[in-house]
N, C-alpha and C positions, 0 to 999 in steps of 0.2 A: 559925675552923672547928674545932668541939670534941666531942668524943665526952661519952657519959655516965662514962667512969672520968677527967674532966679531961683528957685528951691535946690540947694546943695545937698545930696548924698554924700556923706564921709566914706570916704574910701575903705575905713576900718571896716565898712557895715560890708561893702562889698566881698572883702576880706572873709569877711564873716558868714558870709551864704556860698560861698567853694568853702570853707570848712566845714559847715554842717553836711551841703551833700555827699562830699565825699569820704567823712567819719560814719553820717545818718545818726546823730547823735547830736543835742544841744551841749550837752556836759561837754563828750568830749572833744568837739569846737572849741569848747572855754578852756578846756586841758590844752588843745595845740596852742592856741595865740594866746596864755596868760589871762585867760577872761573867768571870771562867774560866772555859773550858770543863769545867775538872776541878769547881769549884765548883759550875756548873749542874747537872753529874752527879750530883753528892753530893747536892741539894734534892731531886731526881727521886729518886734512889734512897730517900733518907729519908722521901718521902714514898710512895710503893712498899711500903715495910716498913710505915708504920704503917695503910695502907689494905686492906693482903695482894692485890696486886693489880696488873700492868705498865698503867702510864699512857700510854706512846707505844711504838710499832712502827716497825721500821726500814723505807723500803719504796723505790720508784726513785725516791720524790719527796722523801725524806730521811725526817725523824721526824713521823708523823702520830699521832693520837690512838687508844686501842684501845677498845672498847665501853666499857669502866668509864672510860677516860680522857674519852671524851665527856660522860659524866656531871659527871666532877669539875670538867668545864671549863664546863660549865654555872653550877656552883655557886662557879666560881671565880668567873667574872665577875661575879652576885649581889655575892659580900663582895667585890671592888673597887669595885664601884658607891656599895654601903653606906657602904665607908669612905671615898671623893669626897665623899660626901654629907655625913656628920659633918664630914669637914673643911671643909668650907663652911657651915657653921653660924656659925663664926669670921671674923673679920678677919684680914688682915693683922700683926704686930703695932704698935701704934700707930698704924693705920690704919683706914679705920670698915669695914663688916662689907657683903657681899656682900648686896643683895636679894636674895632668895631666890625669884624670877618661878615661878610654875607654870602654861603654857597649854596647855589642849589640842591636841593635833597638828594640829588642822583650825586652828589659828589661828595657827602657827609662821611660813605664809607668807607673810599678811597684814601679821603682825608684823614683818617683817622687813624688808619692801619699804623703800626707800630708808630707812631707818632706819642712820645711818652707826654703823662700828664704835666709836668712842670713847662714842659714846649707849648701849655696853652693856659700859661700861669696871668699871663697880661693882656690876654684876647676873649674879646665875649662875641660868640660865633652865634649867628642869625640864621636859620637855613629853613629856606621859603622857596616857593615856585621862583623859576629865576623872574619871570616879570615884576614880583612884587621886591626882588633883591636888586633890578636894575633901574626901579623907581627909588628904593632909599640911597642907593649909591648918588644918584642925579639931585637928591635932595639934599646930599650930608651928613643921614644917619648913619648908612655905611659909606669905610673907609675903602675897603678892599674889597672886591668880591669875585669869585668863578660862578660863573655861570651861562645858558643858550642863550643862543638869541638869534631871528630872520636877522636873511641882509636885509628888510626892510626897517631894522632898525635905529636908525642913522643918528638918533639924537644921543648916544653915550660912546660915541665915536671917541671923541678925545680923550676918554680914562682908559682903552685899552693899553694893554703893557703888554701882553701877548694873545696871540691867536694862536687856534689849532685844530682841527677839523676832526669830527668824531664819526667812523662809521658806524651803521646803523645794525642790526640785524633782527626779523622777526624772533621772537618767542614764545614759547608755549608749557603747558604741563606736560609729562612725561603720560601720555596714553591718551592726549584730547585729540579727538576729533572733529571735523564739521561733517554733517550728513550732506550728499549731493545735493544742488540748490538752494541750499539754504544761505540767509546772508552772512558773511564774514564777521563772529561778533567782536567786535574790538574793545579794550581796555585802555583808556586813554588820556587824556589831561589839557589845561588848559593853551591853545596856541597853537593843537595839534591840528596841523596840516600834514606831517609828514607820514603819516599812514595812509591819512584821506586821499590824499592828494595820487600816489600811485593807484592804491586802488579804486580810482573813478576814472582815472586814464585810458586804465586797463578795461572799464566796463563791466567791473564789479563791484556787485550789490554788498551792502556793506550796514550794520547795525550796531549805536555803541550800548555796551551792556553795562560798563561800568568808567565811571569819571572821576577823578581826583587829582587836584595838584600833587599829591607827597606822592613818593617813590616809592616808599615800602611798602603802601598800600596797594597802589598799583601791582608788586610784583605778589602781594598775600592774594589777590584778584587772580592772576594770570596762575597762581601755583594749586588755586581751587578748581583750576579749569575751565571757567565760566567763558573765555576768550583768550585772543591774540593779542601780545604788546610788543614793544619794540623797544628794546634801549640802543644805547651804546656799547660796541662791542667788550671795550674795554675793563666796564664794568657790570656788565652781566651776573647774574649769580649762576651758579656753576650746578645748583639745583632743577634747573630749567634747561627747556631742550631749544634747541636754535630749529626753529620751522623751516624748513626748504623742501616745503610742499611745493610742486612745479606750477600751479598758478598764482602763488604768490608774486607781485612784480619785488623787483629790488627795489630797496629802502636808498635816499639819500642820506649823504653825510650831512651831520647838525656842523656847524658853527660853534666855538666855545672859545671861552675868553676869561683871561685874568687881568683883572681892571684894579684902578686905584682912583680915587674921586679928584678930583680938581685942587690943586692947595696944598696936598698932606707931603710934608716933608717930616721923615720923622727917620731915623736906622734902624728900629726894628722892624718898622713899615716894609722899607728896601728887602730887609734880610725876609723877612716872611711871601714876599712877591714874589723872591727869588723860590723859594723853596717852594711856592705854589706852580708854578712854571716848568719847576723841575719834577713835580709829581705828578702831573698830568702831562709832561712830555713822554716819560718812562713807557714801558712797556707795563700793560695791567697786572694788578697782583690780585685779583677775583681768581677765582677757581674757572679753569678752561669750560664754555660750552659744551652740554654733550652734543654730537652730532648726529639726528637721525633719517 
């Protein structure tokens, strides 16, 4: 984190402002990362001075964050993320180098399912909105990835290794509603055409109530009632009711794809492409929709 007259923040410091907020304690910050608590002080204060600005506030819950410090904790977390990531570019030393998986959130759980720990002893899995996992695949950071994507996306054309087409189906909470006339409120994310798009075809009015790239939040959204979302039928949670309210239009199929980046010749690369291929070809193992 660098100004334009060169000024360096250590990365420890940043380190160091996610441990306070999320202990709310200076000690025990200094307790998780090896630090004193005179030390911790001394980061906070250094970085105070070169921000012009109090980072945390004393209050009956200990040390919390103050408006600028919410900011910075924002941006903290950003460059620790950033620098997990670079460091996992690497191997071990003398040991081979981490796949680099990148799946879309909607496919974290699928993926996961009886899938034992040691089977993800040598892979460090990325799981982001697919746009931001089919920018690192085109980059280099990721190796491998599943995830959507328009046909208008022509430029990661050459890392596909498989395709395979995901129908779609509305869903909802068990007892929600829309009162007559009122607009359809949708729960949705970013790139989303495929909701929008049937229902302004169809000539209905349409409202989003809630946005989010991740998947699990979408479906915490859709399982509070607030609106309509729509996955993949395959992965569906089987807690939610599949809507076939008769003005609903029908949902198109997504596009989905297991890709590998340009270059990577490796065998366990092969063997895990294979095995992603084969678990999104299967038939779903979510818990069936209910039907109402």
């Amino acid at each position: 984190m660098s100004s334009k007259n060169g000024t360096i923040i250590p990365i420890e410091i940043m380190r160091t402002v996610v441990a306070i907020t999320e202990l709310g304690s200076l000690s025990k910050a200094g307790e998780r990362l090896g630090l004193s608590q005179p030390a911790v002080s001394s980061q906070v204060k250094r970085l105070q001075n070169l921000i012009g600005g109090a980072v945390f506030q004393k209050s009956s819950s200990g040390a919390t964050p103050t408006e600028l410090g919410k900011l910075v904790l924002i941006q903290a977390r950003k460059i620790l993320d950033a620098n997990d990531q670079v460091l996992q570019l690497g191997g071990k030393e003398g040991g081979p180098t981490a796949l680099r998986l990148g799946l879309s959130t909607a496919f974290v759980e699928r993926f996961m399912h009886d899938r034992p720990p040691d089977a993800l002893s040598n892979i460090f899995v990325h799981a982001d909105h697919s746009s931001a996992i089919r920018k690192g695949l085109l980059e280099g950071y990721i190796d491998i990835a599943c995830v959507f994507a328009p046909d208008s996306d022509h430029e990661f054309r050459d890392t596909i290794v498989h395709q395979f087409s995901v129908p779609l189906v509305w869903i909802r909470a068990n007892g929600f509603v829309i009162r007559p006339g009122d607009p359809i409120p949708l729960v949705t994310l970013p790139e989303d055409d495929y909701m929008i798009r049937p229902l302004v075809k169809a000539g209905l009015s349409y409202r989003i109530v809630f946005y989010s790239p991740d998947y699990q939040a979408r479906m915490t959204a859709v399982r509070a009632g607030i609106g309509l979302g729509a996955v993949p039928l395959s992965i569906a949670p089987g807690d939610l009711v599949e809507a076939k309210e008769y003005y609903l239009p029908p949902l198109p199929a997504l596009n989905a794809y297991v890709c590998s980046r340009a270059g990577l010749e490796r065998n366990d690369a092969t063997e895990l492409l294979r095995s992603l291929s084969t678990t999104f070809a299967n038939p779903p193992i979510s818990v069936p929709l209910r039907l109402k």
